[in-house]
PDB file as gemmi writes it, atoms N, CA and C in Angstrom:
CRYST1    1.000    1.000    1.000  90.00  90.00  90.00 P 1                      
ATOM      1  N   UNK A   1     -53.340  24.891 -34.253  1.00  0.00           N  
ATOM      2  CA  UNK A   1     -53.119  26.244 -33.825  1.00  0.00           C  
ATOM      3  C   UNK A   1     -51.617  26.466 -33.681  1.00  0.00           C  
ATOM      4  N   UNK A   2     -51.299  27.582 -34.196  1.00  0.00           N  
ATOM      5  CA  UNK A   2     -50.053  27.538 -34.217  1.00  0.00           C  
ATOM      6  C   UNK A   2     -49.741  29.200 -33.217  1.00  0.00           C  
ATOM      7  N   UNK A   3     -48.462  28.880 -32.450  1.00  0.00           N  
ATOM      8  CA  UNK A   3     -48.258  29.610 -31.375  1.00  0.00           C  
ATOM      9  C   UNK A   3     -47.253  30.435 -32.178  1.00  0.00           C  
ATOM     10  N   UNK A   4     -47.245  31.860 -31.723  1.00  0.00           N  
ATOM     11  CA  UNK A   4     -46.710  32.981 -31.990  1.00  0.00           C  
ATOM     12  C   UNK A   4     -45.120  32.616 -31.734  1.00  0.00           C  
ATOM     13  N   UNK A   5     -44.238  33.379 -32.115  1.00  0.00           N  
ATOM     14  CA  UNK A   5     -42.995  33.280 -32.261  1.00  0.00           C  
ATOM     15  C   UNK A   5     -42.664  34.645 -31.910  1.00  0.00           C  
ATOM     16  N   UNK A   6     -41.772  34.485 -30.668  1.00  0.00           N  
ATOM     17  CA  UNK A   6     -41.254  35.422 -29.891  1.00  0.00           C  
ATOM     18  C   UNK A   6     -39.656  36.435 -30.001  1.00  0.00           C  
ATOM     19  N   UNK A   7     -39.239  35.264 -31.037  1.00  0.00           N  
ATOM     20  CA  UNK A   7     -38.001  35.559 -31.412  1.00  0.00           C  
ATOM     21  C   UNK A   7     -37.618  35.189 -32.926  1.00  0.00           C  
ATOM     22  N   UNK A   8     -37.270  35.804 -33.455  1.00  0.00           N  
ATOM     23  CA  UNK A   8     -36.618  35.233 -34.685  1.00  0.00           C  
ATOM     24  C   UNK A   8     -35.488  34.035 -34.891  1.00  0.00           C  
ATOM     25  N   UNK A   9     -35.674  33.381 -36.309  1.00  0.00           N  
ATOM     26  CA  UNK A   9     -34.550  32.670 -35.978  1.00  0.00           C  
ATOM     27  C   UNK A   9     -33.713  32.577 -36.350  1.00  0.00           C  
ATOM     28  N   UNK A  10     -33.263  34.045 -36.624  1.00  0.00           N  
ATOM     29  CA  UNK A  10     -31.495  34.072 -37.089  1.00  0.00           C  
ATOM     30  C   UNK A  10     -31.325  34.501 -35.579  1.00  0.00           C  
ATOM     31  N   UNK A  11     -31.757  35.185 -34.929  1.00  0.00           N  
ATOM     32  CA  UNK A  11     -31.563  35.460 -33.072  1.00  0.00           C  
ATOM     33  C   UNK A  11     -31.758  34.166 -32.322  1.00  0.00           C  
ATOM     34  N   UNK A  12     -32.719  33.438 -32.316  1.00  0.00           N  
ATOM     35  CA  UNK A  12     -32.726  32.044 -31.816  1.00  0.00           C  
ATOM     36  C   UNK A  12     -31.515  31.261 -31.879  1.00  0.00           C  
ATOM     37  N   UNK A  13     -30.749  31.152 -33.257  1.00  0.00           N  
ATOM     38  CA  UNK A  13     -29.394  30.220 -33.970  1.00  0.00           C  
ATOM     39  C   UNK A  13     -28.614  30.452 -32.885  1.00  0.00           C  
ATOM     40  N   UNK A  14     -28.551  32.393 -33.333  1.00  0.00           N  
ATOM     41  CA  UNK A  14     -26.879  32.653 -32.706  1.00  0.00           C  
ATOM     42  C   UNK A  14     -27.196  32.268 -30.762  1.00  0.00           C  
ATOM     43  N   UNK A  15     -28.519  32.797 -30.364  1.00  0.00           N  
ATOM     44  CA  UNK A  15     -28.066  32.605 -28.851  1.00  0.00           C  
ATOM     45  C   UNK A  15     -27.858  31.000 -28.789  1.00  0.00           C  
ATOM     46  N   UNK A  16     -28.489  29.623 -29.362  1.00  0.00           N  
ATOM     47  CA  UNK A  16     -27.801  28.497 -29.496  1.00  0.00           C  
ATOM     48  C   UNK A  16     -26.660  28.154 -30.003  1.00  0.00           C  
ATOM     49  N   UNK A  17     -26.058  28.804 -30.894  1.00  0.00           N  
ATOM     50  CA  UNK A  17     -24.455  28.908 -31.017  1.00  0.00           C  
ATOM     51  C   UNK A  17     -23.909  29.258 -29.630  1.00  0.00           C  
ATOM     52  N   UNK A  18     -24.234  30.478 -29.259  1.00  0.00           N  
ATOM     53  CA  UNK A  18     -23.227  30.885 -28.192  1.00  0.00           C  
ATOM     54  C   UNK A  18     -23.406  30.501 -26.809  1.00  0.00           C  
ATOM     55  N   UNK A  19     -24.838  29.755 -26.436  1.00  0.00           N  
ATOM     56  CA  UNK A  19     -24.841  28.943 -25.196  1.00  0.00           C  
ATOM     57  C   UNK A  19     -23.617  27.517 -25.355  1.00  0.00           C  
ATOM     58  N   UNK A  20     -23.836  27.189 -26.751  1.00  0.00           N  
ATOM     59  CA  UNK A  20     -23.237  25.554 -26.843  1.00  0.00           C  
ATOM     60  C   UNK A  20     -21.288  26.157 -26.990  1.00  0.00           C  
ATOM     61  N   UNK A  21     -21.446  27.114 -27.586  1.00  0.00           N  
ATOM     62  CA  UNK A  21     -20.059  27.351 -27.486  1.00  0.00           C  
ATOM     63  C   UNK A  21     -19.480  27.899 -25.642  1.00  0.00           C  
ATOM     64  N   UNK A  22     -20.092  28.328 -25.076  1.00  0.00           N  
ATOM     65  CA  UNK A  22     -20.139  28.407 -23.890  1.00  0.00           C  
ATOM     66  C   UNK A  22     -20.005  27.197 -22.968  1.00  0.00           C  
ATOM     67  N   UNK A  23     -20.499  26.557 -23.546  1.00  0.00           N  
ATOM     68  CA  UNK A  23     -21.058  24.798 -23.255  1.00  0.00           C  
ATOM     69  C   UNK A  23     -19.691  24.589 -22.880  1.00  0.00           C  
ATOM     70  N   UNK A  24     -19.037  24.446 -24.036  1.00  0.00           N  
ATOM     71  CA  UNK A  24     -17.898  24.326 -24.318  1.00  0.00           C  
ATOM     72  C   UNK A  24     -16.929  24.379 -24.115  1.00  0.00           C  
ATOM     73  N   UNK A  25     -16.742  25.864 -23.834  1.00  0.00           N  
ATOM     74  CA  UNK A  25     -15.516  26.305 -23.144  1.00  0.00           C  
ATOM     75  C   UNK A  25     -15.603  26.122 -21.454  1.00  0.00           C  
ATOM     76  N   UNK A  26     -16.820  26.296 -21.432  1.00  0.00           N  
ATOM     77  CA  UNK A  26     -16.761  25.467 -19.621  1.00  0.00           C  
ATOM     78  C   UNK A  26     -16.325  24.072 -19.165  1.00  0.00           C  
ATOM     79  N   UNK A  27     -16.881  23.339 -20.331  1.00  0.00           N  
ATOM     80  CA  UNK A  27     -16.300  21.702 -20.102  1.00  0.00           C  
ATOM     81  C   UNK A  27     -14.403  21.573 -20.547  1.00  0.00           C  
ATOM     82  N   UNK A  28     -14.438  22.179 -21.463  1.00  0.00           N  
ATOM     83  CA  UNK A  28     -12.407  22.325 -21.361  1.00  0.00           C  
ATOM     84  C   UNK A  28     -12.091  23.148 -20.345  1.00  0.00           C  
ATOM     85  N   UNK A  29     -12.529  23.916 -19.330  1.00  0.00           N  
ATOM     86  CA  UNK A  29     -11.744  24.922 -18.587  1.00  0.00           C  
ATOM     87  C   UNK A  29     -12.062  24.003 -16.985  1.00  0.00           C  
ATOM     88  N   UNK A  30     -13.138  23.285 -17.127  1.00  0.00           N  
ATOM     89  CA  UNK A  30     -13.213  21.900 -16.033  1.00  0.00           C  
ATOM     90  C   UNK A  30     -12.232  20.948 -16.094  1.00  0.00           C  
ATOM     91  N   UNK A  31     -11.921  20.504 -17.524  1.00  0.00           N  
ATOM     92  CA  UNK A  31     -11.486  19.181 -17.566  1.00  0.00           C  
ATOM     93  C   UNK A  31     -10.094  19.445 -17.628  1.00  0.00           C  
ATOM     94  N   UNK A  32      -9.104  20.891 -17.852  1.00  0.00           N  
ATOM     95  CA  UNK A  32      -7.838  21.441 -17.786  1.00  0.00           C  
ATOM     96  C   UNK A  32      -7.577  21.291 -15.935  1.00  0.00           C  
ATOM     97  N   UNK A  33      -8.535  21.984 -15.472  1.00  0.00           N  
ATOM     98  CA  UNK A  33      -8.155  22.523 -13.721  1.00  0.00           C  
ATOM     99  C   UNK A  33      -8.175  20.940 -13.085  1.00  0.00           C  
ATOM    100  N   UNK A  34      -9.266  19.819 -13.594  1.00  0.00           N  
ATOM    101  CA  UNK A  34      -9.763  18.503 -12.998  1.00  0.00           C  
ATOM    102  C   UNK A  34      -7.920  17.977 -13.080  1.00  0.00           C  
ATOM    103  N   UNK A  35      -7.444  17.811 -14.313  1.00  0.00           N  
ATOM    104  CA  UNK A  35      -6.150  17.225 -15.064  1.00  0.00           C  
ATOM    105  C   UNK A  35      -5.307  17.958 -14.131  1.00  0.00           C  
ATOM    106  N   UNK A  36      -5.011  19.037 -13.750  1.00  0.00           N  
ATOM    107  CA  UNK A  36      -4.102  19.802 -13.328  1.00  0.00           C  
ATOM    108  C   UNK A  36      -3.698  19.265 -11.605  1.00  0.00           C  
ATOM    109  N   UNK A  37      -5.151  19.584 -10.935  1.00  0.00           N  
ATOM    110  CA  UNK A  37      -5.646  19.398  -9.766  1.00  0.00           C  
ATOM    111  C   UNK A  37      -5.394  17.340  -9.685  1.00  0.00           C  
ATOM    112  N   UNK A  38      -5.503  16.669 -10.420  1.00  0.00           N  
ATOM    113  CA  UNK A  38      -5.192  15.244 -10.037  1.00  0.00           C  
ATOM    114  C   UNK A  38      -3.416  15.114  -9.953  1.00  0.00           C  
ATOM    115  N   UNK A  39      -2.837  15.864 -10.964  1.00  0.00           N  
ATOM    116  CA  UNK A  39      -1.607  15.932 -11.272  1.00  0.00           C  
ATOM    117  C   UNK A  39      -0.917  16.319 -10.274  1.00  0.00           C  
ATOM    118  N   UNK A  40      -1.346  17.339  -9.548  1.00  0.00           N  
ATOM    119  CA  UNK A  40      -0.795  18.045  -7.971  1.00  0.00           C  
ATOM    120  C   UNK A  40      -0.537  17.352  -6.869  1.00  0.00           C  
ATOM    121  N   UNK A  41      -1.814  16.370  -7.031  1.00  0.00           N  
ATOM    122  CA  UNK A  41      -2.115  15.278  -5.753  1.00  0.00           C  
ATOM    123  C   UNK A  41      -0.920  14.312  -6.097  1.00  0.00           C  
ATOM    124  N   UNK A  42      -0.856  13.617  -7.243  1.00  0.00           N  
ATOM    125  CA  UNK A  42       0.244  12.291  -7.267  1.00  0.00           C  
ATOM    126  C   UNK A  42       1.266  13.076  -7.824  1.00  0.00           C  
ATOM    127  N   UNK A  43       1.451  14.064  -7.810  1.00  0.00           N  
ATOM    128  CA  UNK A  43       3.203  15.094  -7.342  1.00  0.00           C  
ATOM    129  C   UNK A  43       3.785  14.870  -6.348  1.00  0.00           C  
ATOM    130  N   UNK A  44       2.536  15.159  -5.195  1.00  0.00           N  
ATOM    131  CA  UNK A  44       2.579  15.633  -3.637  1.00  0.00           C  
ATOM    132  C   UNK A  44       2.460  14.154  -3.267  1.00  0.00           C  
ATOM    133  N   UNK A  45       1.700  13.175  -3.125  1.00  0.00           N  
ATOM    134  CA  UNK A  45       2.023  12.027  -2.609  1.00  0.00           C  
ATOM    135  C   UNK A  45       3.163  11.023  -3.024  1.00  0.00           C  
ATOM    136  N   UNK A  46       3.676  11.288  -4.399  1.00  0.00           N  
ATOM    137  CA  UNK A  46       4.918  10.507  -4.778  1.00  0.00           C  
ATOM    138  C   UNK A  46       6.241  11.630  -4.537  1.00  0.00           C  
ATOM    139  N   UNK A  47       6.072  12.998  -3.751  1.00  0.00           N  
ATOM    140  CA  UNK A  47       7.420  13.845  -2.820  1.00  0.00           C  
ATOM    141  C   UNK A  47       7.050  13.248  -1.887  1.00  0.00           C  
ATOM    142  N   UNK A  48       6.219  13.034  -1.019  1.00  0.00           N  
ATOM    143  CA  UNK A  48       5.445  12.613   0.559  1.00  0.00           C  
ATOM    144  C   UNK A  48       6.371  11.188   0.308  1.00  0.00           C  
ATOM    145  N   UNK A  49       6.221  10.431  -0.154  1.00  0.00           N  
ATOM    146  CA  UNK A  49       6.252   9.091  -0.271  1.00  0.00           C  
ATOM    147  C   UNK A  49       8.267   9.311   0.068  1.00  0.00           C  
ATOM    148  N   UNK A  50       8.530   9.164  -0.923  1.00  0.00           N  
ATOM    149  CA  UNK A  50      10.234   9.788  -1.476  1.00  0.00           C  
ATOM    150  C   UNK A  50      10.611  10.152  -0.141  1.00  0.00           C  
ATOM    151  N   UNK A  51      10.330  11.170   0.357  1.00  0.00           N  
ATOM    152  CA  UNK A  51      11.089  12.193   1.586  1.00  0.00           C  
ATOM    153  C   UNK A  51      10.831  11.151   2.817  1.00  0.00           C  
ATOM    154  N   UNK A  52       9.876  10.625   3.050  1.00  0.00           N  
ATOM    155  CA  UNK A  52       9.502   9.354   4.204  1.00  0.00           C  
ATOM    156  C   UNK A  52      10.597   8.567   4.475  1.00  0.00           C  
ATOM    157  N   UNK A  53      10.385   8.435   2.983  1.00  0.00           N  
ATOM    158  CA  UNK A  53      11.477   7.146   2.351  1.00  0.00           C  
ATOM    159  C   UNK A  53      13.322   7.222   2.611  1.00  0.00           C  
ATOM    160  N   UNK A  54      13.293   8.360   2.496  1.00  0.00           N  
ATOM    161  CA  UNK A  54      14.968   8.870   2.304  1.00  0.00           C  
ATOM    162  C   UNK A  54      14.880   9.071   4.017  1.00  0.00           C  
ATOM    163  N   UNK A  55      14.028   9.987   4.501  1.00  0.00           N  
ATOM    164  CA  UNK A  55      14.185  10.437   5.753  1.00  0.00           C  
ATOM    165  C   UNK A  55      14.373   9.095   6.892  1.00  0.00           C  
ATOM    166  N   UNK A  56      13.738   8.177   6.504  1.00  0.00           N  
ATOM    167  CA  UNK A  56      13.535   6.250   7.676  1.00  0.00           C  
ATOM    168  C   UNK A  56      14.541   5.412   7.167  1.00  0.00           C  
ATOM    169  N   UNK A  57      15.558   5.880   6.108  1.00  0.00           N  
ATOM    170  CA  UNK A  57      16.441   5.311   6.025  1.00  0.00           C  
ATOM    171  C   UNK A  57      17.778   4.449   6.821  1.00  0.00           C  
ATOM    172  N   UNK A  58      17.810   3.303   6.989  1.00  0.00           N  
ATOM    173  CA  UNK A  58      18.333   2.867   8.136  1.00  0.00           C  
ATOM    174  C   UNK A  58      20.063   3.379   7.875  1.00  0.00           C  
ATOM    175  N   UNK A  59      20.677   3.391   8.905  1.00  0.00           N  
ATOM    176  CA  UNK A  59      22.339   3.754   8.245  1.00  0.00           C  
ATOM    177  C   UNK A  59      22.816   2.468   8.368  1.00  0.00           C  
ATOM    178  N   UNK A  60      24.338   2.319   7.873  1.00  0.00           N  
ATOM    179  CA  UNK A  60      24.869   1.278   8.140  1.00  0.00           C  
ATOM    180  C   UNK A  60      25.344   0.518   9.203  1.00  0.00           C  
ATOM    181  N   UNK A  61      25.357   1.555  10.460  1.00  0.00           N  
ATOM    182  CA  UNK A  61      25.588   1.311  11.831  1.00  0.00           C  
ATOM    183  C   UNK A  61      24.105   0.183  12.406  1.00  0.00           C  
ATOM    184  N   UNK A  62      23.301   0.809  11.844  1.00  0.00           N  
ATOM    185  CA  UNK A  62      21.657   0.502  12.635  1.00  0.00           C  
ATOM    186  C   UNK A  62      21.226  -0.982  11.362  1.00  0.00           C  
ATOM    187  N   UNK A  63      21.889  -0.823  10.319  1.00  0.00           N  
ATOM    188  CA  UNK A  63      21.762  -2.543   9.589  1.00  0.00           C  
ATOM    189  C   UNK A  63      22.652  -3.309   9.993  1.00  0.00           C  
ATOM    190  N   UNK A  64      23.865  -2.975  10.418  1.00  0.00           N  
ATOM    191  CA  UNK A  64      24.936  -3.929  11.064  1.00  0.00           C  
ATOM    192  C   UNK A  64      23.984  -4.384  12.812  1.00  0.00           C  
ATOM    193  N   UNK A  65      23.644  -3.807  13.302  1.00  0.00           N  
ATOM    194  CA  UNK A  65      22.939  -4.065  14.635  1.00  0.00           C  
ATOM    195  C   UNK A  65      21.545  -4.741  14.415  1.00  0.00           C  
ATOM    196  N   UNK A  66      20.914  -4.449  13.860  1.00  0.00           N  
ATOM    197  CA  UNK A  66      19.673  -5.337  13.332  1.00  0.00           C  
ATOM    198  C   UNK A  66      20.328  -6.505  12.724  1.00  0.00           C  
ATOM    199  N   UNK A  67      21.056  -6.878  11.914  1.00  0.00           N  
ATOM    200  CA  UNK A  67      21.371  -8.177  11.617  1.00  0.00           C  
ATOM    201  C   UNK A  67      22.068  -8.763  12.628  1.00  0.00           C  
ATOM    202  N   UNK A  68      22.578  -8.520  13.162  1.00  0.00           N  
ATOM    203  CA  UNK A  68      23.185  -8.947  14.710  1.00  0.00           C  
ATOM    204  C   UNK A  68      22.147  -9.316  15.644  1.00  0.00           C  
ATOM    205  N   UNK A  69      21.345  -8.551  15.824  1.00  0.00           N  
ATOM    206  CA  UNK A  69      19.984  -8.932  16.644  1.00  0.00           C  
ATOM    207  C   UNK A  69      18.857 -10.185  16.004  1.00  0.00           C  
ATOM    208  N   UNK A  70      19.407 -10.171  14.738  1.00  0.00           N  
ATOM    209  CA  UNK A  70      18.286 -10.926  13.896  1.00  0.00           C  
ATOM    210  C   UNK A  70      19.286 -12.122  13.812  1.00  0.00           C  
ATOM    211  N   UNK A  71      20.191 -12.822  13.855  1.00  0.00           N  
ATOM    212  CA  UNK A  71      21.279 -13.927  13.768  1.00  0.00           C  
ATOM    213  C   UNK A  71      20.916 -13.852  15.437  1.00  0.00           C  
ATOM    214  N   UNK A  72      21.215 -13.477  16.393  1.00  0.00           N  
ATOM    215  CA  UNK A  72      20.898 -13.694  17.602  1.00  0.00           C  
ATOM    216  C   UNK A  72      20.126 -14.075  18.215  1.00  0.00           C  
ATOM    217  N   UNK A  73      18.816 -13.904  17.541  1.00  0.00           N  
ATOM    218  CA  UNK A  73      17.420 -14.898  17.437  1.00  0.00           C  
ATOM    219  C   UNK A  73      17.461 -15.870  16.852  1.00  0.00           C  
ATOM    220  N   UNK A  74      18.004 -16.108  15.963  1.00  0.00           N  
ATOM    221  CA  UNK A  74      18.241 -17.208  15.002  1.00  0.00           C  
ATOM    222  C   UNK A  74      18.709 -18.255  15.503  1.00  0.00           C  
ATOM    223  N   UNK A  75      19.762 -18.180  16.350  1.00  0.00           N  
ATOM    224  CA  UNK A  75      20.920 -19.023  16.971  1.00  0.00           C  
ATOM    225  C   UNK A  75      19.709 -19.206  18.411  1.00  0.00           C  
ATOM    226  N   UNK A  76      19.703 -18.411  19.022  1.00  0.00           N  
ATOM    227  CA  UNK A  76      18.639 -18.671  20.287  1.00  0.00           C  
ATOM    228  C   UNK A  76      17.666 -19.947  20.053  1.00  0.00           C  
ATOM    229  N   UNK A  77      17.117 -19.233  18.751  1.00  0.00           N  
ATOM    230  CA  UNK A  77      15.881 -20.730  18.458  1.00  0.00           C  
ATOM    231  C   UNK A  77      16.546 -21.995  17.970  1.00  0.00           C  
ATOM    232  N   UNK A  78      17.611 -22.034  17.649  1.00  0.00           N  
ATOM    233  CA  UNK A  78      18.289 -23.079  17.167  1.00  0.00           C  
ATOM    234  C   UNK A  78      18.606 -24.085  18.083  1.00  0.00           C  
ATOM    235  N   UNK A  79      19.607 -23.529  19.113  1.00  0.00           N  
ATOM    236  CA  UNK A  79      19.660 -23.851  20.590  1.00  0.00           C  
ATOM    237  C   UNK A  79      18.337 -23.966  21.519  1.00  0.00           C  
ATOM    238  N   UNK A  80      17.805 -23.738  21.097  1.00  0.00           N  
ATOM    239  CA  UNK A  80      16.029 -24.330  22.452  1.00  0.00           C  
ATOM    240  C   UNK A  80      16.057 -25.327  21.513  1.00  0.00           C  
ATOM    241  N   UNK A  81      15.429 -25.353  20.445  1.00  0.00           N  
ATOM    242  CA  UNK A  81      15.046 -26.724  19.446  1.00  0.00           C  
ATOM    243  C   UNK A  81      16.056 -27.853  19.858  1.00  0.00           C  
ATOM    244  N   UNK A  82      17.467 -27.492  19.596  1.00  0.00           N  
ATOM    245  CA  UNK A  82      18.424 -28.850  19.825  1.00  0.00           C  
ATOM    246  C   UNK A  82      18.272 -29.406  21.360  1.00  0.00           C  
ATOM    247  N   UNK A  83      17.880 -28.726  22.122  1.00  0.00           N  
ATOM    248  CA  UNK A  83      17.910 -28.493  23.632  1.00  0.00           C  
ATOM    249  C   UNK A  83      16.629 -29.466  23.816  1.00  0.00           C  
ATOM    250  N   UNK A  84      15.296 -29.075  23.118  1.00  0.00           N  
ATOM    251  CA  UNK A  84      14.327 -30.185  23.056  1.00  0.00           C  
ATOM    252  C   UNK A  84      14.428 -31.399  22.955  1.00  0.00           C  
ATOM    253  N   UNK A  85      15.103 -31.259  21.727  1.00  0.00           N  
ATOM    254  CA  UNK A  85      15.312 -33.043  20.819  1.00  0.00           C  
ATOM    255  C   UNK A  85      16.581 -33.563  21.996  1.00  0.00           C  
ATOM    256  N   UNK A  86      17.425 -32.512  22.207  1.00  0.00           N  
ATOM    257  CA  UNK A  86      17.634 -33.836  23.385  1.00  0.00           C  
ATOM    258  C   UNK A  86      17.212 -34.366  24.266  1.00  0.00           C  
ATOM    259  N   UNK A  87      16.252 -33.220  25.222  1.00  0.00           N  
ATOM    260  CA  UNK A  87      15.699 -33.882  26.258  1.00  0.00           C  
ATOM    261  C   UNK A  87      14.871 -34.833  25.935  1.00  0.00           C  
ATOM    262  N   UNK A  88      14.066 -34.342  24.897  1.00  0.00           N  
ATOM    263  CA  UNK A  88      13.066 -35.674  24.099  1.00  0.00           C  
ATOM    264  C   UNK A  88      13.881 -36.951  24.042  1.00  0.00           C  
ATOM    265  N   UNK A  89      15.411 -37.045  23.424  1.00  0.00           N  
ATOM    266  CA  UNK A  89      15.437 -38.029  22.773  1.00  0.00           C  
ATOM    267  C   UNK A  89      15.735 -39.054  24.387  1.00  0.00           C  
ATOM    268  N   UNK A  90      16.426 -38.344  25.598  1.00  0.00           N  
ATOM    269  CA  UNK A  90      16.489 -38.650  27.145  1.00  0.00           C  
ATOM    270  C   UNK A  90      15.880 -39.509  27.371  1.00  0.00           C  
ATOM    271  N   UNK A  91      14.269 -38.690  27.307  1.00  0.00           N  
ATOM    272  CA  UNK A  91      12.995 -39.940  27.313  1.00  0.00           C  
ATOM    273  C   UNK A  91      12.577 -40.581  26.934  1.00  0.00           C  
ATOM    274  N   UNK A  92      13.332 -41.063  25.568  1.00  0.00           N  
ATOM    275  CA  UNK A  92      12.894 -41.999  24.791  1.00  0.00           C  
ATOM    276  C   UNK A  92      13.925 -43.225  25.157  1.00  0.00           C  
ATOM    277  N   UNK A  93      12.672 -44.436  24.074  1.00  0.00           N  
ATOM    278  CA  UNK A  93      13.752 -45.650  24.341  1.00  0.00           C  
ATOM    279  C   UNK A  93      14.928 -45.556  23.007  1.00  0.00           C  
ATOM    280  N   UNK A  94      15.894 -46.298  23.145  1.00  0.00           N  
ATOM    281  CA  UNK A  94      16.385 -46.182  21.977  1.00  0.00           C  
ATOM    282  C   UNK A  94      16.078 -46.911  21.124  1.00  0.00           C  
ATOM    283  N   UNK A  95      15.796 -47.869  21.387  1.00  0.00           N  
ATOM    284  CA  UNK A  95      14.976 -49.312  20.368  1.00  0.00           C  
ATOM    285  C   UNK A  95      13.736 -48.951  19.341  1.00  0.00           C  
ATOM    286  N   UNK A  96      12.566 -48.363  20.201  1.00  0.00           N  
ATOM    287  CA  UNK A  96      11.478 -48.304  19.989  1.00  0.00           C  
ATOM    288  C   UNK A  96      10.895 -46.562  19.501  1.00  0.00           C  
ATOM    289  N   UNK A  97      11.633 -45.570  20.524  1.00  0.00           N  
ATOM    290  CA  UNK A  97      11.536 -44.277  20.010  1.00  0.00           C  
ATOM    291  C   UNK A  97      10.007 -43.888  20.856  1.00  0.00           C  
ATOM    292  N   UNK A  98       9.776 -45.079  21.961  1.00  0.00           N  
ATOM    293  CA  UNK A  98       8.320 -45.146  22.760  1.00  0.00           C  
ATOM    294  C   UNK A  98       9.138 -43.862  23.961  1.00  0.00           C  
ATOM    295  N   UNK A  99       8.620 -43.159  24.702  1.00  0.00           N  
ATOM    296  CA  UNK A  99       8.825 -42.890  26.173  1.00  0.00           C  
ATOM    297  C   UNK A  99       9.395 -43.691  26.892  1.00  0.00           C  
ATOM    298  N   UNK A 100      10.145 -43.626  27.795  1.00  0.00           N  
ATOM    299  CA  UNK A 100      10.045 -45.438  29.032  1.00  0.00           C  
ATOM    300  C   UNK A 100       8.909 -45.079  30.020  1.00  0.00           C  
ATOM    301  N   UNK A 101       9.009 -46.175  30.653  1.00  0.00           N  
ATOM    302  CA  UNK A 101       7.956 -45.654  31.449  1.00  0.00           C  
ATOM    303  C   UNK A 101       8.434 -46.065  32.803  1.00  0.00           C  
ATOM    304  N   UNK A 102       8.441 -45.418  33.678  1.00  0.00           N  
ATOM    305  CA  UNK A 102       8.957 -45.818  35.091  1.00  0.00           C  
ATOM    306  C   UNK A 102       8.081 -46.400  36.253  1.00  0.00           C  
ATOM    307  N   UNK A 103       7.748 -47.580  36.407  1.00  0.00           N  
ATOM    308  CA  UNK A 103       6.947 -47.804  36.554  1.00  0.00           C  
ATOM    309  C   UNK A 103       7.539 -48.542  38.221  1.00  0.00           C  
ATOM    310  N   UNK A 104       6.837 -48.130  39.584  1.00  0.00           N  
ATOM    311  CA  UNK A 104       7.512 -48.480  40.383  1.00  0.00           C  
ATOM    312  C   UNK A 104       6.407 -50.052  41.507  1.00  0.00           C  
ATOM    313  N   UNK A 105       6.412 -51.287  40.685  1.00  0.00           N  
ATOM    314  CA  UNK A 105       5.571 -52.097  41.808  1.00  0.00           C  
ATOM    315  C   UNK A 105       6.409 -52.935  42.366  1.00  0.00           C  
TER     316      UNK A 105                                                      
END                                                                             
């Protein structure tokens, strides 16, 4: 049994031409704004980034004082460490490198 035909099909073609061409121009007018719209974002986060960057910039006053503070720690720990090994080496024997032991009977 064959079912009636509601439309012709030179009218059938063209409205499938012009849905798929429609198709069409919707998926390029997505994939232009998608491209555009990603492009905006890593604009705006690589100015964001930049201006952070320039703006936390240390001056030369504030790197001369941080390295001063940072050699000042340096030397601090240097001096406790030597300060150890001597008292360590105090308690040691010199022979043996044992503790002594003070032993009073």
């Amino acid at each position: 049994m064959e079912y009636p035909k509601l439309i012709e099909n030179s009218a059938k073609n063209y409205l499938f031409q012009t849905l798929k061409q429609c198709h069409n121009n919707r998926t390029t007018i997505y994939y232009y704004v998608f491209n555009i719209g990603i492009f905006i974002i890593f604009i705006t986060i690589v100015g964001i980034t930049l201006y952070y960057c320039s703006k936390n910039k240390m001056s030369d006053l504030e790197k001369r004082k941080k390295m001063l503070r940072d050699q000042e720690y340096i030397l601090t720990k240097i001096r406790f460490h030597k300060d150890e090994l001597a008292t360590h080496n105090e308690k040691t024997s010199d022979i043996t490198n044992l503790p002594t032991a003070n032993r009073d009977w």
